[in-house]
SEMARGU-14291 format. One record per residue (C-alpha): x negated, y negated, z negated; chain. Coordinates in steps of 0.1 Angstrom, whole numbers, padded with zeros to 4 digits, m for minus. Layout:
N
{{X,Y,Z},A}
...
***
This chain:
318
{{0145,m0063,0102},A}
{{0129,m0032,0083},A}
{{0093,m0039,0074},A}
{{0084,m0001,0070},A}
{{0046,0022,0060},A}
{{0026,0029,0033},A}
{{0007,m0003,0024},A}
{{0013,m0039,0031},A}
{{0050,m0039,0034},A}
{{0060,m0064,0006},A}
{{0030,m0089,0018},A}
{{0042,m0087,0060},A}
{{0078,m0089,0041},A}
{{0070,m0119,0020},A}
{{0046,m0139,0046},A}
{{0077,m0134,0072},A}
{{0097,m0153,0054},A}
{{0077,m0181,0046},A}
{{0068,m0181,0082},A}
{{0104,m0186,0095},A}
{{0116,m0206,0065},A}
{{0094,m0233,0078},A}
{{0105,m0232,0108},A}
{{0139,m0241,0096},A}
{{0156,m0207,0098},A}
{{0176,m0194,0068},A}
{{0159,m0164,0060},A}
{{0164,m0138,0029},A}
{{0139,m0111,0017},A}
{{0152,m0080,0000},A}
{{0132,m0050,m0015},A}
{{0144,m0015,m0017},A}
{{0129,0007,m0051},A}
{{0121,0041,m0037},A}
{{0131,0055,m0072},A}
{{0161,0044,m0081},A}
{{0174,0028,m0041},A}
{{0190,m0005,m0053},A}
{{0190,m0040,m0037},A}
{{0166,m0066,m0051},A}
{{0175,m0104,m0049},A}
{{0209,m0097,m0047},A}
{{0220,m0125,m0060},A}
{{0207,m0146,m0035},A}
{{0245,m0161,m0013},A}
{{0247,m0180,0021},A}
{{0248,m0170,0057},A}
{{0210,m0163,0071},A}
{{0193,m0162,0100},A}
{{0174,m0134,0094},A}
{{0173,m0104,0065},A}
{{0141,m0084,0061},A}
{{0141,m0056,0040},A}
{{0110,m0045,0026},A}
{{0120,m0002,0029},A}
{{0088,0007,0022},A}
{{0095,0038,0046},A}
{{0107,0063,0015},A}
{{0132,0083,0030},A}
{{0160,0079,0009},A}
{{0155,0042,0002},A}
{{0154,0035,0034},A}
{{0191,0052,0042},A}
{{0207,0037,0012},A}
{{0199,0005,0030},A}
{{0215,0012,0062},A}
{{0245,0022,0042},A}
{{0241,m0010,0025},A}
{{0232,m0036,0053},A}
{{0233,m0019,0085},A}
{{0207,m0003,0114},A}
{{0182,m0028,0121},A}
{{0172,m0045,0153},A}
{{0136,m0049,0145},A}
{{0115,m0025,0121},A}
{{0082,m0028,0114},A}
{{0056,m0003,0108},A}
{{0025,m0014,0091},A}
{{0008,0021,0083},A}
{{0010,0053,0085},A}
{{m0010,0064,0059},A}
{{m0005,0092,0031},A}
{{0003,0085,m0004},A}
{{0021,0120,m0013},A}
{{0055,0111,m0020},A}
{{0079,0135,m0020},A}
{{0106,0121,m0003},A}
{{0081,0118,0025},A}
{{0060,0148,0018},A}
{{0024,0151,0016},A}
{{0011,0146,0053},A}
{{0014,0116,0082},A}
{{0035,0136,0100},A}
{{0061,0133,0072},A}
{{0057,0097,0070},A}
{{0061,0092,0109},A}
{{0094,0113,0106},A}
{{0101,0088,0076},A}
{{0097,0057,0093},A}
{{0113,0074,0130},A}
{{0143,0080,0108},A}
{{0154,0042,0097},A}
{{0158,0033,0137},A}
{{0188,0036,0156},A}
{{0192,0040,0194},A}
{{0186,0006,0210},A}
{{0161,m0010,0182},A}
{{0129,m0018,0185},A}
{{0092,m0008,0167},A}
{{0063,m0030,0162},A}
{{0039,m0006,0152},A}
{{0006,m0019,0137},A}
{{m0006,0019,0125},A}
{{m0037,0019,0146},A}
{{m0049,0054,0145},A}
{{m0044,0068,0182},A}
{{m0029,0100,0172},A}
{{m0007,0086,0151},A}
{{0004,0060,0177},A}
{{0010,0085,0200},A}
{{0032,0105,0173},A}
{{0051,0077,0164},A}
{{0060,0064,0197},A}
{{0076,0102,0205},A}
{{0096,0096,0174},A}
{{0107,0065,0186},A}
{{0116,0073,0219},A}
{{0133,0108,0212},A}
{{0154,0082,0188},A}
{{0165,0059,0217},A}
{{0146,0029,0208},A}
{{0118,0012,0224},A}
{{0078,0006,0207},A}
{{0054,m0020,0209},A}
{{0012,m0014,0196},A}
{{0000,m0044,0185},A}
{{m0036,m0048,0165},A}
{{m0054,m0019,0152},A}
{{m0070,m0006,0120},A}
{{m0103,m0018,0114},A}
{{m0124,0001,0086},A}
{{m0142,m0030,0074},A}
{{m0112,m0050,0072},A}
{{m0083,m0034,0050},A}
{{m0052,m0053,0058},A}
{{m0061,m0066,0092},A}
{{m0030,m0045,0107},A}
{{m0009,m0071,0085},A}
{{m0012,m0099,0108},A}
{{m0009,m0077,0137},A}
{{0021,m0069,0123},A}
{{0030,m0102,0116},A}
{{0024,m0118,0151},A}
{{0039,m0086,0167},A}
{{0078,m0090,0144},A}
{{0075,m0127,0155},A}
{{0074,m0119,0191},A}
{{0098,m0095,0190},A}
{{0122,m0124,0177},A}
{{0108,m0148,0206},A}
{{0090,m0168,0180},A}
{{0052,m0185,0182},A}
{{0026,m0162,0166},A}
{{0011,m0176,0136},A}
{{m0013,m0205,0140},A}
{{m0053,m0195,0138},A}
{{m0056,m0211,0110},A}
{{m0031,m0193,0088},A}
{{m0042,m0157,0107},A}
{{m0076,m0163,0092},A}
{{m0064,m0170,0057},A}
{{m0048,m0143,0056},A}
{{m0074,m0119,0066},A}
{{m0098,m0137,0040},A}
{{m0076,m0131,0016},A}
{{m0071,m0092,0026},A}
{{m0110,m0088,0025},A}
{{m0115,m0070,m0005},A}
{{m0145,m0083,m0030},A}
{{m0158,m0070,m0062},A}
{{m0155,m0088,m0091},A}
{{m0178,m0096,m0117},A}
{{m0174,m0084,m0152},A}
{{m0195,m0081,m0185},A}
{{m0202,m0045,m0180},A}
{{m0202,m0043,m0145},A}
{{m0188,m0046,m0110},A}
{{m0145,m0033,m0105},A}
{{m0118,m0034,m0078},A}
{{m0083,m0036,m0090},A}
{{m0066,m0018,m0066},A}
{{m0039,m0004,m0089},A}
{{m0006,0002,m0070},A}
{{m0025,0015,m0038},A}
{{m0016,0051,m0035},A}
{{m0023,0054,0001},A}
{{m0053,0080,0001},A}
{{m0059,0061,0039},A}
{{m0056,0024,0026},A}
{{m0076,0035,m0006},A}
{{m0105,0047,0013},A}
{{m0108,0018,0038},A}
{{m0105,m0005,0003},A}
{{m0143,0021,m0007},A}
{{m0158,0021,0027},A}
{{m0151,m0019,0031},A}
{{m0170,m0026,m0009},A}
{{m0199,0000,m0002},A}
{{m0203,m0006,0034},A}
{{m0238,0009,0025},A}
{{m0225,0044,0014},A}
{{m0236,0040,m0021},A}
{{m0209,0056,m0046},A}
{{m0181,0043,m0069},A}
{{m0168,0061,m0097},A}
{{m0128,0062,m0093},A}
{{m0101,0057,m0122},A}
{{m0066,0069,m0111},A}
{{m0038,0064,m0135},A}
{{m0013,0090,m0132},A}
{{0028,0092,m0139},A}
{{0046,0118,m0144},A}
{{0080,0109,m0120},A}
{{0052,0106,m0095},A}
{{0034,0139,m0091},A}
{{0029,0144,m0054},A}
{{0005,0106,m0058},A}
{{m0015,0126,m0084},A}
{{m0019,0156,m0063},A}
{{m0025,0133,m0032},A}
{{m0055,0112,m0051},A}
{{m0070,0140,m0065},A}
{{m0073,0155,m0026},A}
{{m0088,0124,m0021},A}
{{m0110,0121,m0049},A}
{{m0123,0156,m0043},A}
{{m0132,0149,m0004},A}
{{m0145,0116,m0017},A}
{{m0171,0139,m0040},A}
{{m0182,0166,m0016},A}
{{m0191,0137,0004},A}
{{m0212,0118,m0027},A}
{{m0193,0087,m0024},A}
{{m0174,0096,m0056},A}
{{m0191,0111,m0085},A}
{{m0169,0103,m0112},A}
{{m0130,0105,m0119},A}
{{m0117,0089,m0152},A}
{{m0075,0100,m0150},A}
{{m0057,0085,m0175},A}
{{m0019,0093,m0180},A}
{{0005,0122,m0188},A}
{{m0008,0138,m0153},A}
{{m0044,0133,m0166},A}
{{m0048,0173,m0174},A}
{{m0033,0185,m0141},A}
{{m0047,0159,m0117},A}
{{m0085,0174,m0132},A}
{{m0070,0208,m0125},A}
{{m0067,0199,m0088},A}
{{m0098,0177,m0083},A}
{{m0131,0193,m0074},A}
{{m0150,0162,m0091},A}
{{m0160,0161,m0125},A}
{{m0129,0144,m0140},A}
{{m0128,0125,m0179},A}
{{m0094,0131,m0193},A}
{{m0075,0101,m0209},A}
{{m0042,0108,m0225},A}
{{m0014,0087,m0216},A}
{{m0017,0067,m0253},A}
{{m0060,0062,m0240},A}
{{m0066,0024,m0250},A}
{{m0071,0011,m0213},A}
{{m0102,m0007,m0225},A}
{{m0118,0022,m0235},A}
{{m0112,0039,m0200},A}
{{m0125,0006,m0182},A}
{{m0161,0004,m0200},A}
{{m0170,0042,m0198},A}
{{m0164,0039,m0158},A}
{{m0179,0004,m0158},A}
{{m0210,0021,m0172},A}
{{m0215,0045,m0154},A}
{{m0212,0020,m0120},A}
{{m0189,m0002,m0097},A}
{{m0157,0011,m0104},A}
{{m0124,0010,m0079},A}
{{m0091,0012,m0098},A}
{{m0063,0028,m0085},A}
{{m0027,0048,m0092},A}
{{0004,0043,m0102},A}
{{0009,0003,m0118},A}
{{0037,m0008,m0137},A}
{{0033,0022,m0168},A}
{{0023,0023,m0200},A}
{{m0011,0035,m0189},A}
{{m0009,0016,m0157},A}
{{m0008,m0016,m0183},A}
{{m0035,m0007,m0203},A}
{{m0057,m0008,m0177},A}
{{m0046,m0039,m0159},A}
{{m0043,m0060,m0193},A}
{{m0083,m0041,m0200},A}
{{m0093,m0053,m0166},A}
{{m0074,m0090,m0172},A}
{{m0087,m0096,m0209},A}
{{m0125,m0090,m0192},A}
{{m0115,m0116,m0163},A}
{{m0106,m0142,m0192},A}
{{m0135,m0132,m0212},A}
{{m0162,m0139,m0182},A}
{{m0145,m0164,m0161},A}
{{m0136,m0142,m0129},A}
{{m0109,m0164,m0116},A}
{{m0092,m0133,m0095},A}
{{m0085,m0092,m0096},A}
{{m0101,m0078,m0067},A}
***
């Protein structure tokens, strides 16, 4: 099984297994880097019952895999969104023709992407590719990552197996609902590794439900230039609408993502101390973290946000 999208992939991945482990199948989980296409938990040995391979829907990830392990019987989608990368290209049509390309003839799609006309995009893909589609669940603004137990439920039917049990359903969408938390110097979101412009704004519209504004810090990288040109599209819609009035970009992109954006951007280098970069934004108002994780500026903010948890108690991020 390919768990395939945007956003959400390695949780449907990871909950998947747990799911049929205890039910007493031997099941593996493997993860497929869209920069450098190599196999995590290889070193994992034994026959299983089932493989799913978090592909993330990245183009050339996702064939290195089928080289690697074969077509897949089961792929799941869990969003369609648009985070800019370049093996998928900028727009959702890219992504569909991302994710339309990892099936063979004779699989078969659950598709949790609940926007209609991408539904109705996707399942042309599909079918042009000779497999078969199933819709299940559909995006709800006010709940980012309800499409995850859609997808869930949906992969486990398509295996013949029970649907999760309420209980566990409803844990899992509490634990999707996104929540500010509570720092000295003001309210933040840490939604760094979300470079889904779609998942990112369901994340703002779901914390301000009433429309009042969030300033924004995107950490840049400079492999990843399409996601700074992608966020800075979205941070400039986000502005002509008045939801954003702020960008803080910190990173080697920093000076050519406030090139692109049409709100008023601060600068950070890619050396900025992270705390630094926290407490002007946390100043100015609730702040929603986002960009590239898992970088030297990517750290500094998440060990700034982290050392402010410790310091007032917080016991989560985001």
């Amino acid at each position: 099984m390919f768990v395939l999208g945007t956003v959400g992939t390695a949780a449907v991945t990871e909950r998947l297994r747990a799911v049929l482990e205890r039910r007493g199948y031997a099941a593996r989980s493997v993860r497929i880097d869209g920069d450098d296409p190599t196999l995590d938990n290889r070193d994992e040995r034994g026959a299983v019952d089932f493989l799913l391979v978090d592909a993330h829907g990245d183009g050339e990830a996702v064939g290195r895999a089928r080289d690697m392990l074969g077509p897949p019987d089961v792929a799941v989608v869990t969003a369609a969104g648009s985070d800019g990368t370049a093996t998928r290209g900028p727009g959702r049509g890219d992504v569909v023709r991302s994710i339309a390309s990892a099936v063979p003839a004779g699989a078969h799609v659950v598709n949790a992407e609940g926007t209609p006309a991408v539904r109705r995009y996707l399942a042309r893909a599909i079918e042009r590719r000779g497999a078969t589609i199933s819709h299940v669940g559909a995006h709800d603004a006010d709940a980012p990552g309800a499409e995850l137990g859609s997808a869930i439920d949906g992969a486990l039917a398509a295996l013949e197996e029970a649907p999760m049990p309420d209980e566990e359903r409803e844990a899992l969408a509490a634990s999707s609902r996104p929540e500010w938390i509570d720092l000295p110097a003001g309210q933040c979101y840490d939604a760094l590794g979300v470079t889904d412009a779609v998942a990112i704004e369901r994340l703002r519209h779901a914390l301000c439900s009433d429309g009042e504004p969030v300033e924004l810090v995107v950490v840049t990288d400079g492999r990843r230039r399409d996601v700074a040109a992608t966020l800075a599209n979205y941070a400039s819609e986000c502005h002509e609408r008045r939801t954003v009035p702020t960008v803080y970009a910190i990173g080697p992109l920093a000076e050519q993502f406030a090139d692109r954006c049409a709100a008023p951007t601060v600068e950070y280098g890619p050396d900025a101390a992270g705390e630094t970069v926290l407490d002007e934004a946390l100043a100015a108002g609730p702040t929603l973290v986002t960009g590239v994780e898992e970088t030297p500026a990517g750290s500094a903010i998440a060990n700034a946000i982290a050392g402010r948890i410790q310091r007032s108690g917080t016991p989560k991020i985001g």
